[in-house]
C-alpha positions as CSV (number, residue, x, y, z in Angstrom):
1,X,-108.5,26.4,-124.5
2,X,-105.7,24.9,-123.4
3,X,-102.3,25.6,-123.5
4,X,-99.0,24.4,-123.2
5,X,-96.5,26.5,-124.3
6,X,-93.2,28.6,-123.4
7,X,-91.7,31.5,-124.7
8,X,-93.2,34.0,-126.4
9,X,-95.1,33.0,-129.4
10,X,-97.2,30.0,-128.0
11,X,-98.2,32.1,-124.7
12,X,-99.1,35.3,-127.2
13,X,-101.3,33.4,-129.3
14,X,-102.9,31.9,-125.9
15,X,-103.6,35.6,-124.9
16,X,-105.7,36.3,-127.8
17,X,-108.0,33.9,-127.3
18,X,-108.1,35.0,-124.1
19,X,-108.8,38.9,-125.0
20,X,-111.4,37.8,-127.5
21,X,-112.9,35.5,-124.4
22,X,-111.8,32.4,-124.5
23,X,-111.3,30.8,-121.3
24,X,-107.7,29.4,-121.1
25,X,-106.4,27.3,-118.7
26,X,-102.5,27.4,-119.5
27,X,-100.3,24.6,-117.4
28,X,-96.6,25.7,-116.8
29,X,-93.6,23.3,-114.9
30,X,-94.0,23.2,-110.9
31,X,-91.5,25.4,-109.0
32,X,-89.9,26.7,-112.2
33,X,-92.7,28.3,-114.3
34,X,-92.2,28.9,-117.8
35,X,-88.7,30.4,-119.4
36,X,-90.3,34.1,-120.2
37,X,-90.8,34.4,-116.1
38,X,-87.1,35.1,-116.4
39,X,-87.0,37.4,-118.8
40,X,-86.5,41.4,-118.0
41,X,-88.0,43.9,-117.8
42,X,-89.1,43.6,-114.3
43,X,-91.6,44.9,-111.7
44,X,-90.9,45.2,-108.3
45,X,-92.5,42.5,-106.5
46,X,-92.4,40.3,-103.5
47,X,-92.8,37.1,-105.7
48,X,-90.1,36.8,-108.2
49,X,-91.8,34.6,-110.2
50,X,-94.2,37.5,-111.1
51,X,-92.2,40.4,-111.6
52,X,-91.7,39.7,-115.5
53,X,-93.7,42.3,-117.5
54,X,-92.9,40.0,-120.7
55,X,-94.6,37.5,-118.8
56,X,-97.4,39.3,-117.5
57,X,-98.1,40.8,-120.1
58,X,-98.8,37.7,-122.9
59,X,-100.6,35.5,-120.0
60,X,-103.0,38.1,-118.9
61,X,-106.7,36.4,-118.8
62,X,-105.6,33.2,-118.4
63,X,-106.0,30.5,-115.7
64,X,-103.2,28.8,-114.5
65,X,-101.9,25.4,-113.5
66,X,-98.8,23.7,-112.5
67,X,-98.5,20.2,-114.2
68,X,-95.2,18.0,-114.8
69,X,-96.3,17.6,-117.5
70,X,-92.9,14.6,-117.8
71,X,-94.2,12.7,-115.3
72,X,-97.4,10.2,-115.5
73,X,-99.7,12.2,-112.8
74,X,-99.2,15.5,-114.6
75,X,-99.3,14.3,-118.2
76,X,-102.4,12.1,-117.1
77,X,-104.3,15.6,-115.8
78,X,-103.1,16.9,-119.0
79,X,-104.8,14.2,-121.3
80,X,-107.9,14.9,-119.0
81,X,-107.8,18.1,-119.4
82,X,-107.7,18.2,-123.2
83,X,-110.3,15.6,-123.5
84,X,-112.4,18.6,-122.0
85,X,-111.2,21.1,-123.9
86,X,-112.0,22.9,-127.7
87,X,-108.5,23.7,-128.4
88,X,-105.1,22.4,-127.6
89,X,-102.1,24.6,-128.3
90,X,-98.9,23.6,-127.7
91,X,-95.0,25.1,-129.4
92,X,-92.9,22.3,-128.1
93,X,-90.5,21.0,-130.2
94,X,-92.1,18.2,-132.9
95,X,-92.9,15.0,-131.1
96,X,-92.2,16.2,-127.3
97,X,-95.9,16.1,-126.5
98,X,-96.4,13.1,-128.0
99,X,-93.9,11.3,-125.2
């Protein structure tokens, strides 16, 4: 599987393909991460981009990659990537991943 998506609801449904033992690969912004990396509670940590539990908790057995996915090399690895791939689940808003 993979997955592109923010929030809540698009990394959720990632996470239960995951549990049921999918192998998902999901690809997040460089730098930045995803907006739920920002979101409290949070855990203690030396990293701050990993101290969201909201975060942790609905990307647990996933795999992770850092695409721009705006840019031609990232959404190029992208298109490779899904040529690969069973499933392709996105929650952008209608027609962003189609620029």
């Amino acid at each position: 599987v993979l997955e592109a998506t923010t929030s809540l609801a698009g990394p959720f449904a990632g996470t239960l393909l995951a549990d049921m033992g999918a192998e998902v690969i999901k690809c997040e912004m460089p730098k930045t991460g995803e907006i739920i990396r920002y979101c409290p509670p949070f855990l203690p940590s030396s990293d701050p981009l990993e101290q969201s539990i909201i975060h942790l908790s609905v990307n647990r057995n996933k795999k992770n990659v850092t695409l721009a996915l705006n840019q031609p090399g990232g959404a190029q690895v992208f298109r490779e990537l899904a040529a690969e791939a069973d499933v392709v689940i996105q929650n952008y808003k209608p027609g962003t991943m189609d620029k």
